[in-house]
C-alpha positions, -999 to +999 in steps of 0.1 A: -728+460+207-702+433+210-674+453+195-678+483+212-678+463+246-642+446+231-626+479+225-633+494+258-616+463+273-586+470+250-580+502+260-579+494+299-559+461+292-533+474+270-515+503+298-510+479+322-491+456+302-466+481+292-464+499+328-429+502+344-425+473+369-427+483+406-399+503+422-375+486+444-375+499+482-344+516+488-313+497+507-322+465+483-309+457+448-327+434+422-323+400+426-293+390+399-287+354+390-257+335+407-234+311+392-216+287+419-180+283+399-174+245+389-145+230+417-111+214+406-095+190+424-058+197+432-043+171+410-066+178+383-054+213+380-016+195+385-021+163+358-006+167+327-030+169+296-042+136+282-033+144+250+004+160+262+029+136+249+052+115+262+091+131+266+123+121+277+124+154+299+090+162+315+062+155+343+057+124+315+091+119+308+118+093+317+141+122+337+124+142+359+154+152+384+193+156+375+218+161+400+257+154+400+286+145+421+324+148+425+341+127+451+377+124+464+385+086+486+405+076+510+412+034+517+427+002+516+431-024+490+453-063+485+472-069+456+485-105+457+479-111+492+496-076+507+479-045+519+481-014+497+470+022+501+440+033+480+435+071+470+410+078+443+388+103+422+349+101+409+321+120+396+290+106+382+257+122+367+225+115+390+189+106+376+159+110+396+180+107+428+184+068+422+206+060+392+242+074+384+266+069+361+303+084+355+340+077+363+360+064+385+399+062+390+424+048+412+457+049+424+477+024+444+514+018+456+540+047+467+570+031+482+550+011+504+530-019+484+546-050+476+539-082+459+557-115+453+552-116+418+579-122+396+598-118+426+593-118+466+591-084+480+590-064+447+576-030+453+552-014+429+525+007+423+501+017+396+460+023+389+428+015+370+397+033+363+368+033+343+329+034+341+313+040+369+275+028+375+258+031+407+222+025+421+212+050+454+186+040+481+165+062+497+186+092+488+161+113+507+167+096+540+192+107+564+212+076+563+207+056+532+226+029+512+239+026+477+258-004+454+280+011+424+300-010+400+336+003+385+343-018+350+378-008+332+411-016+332+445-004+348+485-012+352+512-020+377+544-004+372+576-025+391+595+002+410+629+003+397+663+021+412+664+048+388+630+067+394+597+042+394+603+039+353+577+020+343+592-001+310+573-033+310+539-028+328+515-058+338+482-046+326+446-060+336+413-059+333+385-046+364+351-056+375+348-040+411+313-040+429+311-022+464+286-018+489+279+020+507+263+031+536+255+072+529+254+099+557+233+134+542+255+156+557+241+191+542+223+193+507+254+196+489+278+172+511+280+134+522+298+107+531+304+073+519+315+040+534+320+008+519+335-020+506+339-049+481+359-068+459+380-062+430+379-087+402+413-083+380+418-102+349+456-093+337+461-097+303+482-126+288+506-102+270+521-086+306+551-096+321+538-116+344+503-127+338+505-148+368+503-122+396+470-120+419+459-084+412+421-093+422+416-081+458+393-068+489+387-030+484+377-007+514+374+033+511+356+064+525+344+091+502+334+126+504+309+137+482+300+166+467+277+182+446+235+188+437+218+155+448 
């Protein structure tokens, strides 16, 4: 009697339990799981990889801006106690808007610099140049300052009757730091004023390696270029 009594529950049981599932009222859809997306932070998604390696050139690396300048200067130097004119070119290679480094040259003299050196009164002229380092601060603000350093060497020619031949030239060595204050005129223009001193060294082998060739330096620059 049992088993009859099973199989009639069976039969009842089973068409329920494979019976389409309700219908959904019109106007609604079936509930579908949601995923909330994971967040990133801004400087995550901006951070270089952990495992990116370090480069000279780079969001890691030592150089992450380059800019360069050209510059044309206008000013005032002494050579052995008298006041000389001071016209002069340099350009220099910017990194990260703080450090520079290029060349510098100078000119001096034009019929109107003298010095007392072998004689009184002798007229002369002449130049030195070479590398050019500089350190820029706050090259963002509006009015910033700067301190370069120009190591080389240069000559003086003695002016002579026949046409500023220059036979026997007193050569020397240079070491010139300056101070700058910089004006950001537009983003491809400033200007530069400053001063300093020029250390000269002039070689034992010149004519007259007596003469006072270190000196106060003054000029005004106008820069140009991508800063």
């Amino acid at each position: 009697m049992k088993k009859p009594l099973f199989a009639l529950s069976l039969l009842f049981v089973a068409p329920s339990a494979f019976a389409d599932p309700a219908p959904v009222p019109a106007g609604l859809s079936p509930a579908a799981p949601t995923f909330e997306p994971a967040y990133a932070s801004p400087a995550a998604a901006t951070a270089p990889a952990a495992d990116e390696p370090a480069t000279l050139v780079g969001s890691r690396g030592l150089l992450k801006h380059s800019g360069w300048y050209i510059a044309p200067s206008f000013g005032a130097t002494s050579l052995d106690g008298h006041l000389s004119s001071l016209v002069g070119l340099r350009g220099g290679w910017l990194i990260n808007r703080q450090f520079g480094i290029g060349l510098a040259a100078n000119v001096f003299g034009w019929d109107s610099t003298h010095i007392d050196s072998p004689r009184a009164n002798t007229r002369v002229d002449g130049g030195y140049g070479g590398l050019l380092l500089q350190y820029v601060i706050a090259s963002d603000k509006l009015l910033h300052g700067s301190i370069e350093t120009t190591m080389g060497a240069g000559a003086l020619c003695y002016d002579s009757m026949n046409g500023n031949r220059c036979n026997d030239p007193i050569k020397f060595y240079v070491f010139e730091p300056t101070a700058n204050l910089e004006l950001n005129v537009t983003s491809f223009m400033r200007i530069a004023v400053g001063g300093g001193y020029r250390f000269a060294a002039v070689d034992d082998r010149s004519s007259s390696p007596n003469a006072d060739l270190s000196g106060f330096v003054t000029r005004t620059s106008l820069k140009f270029g991508q800063f």
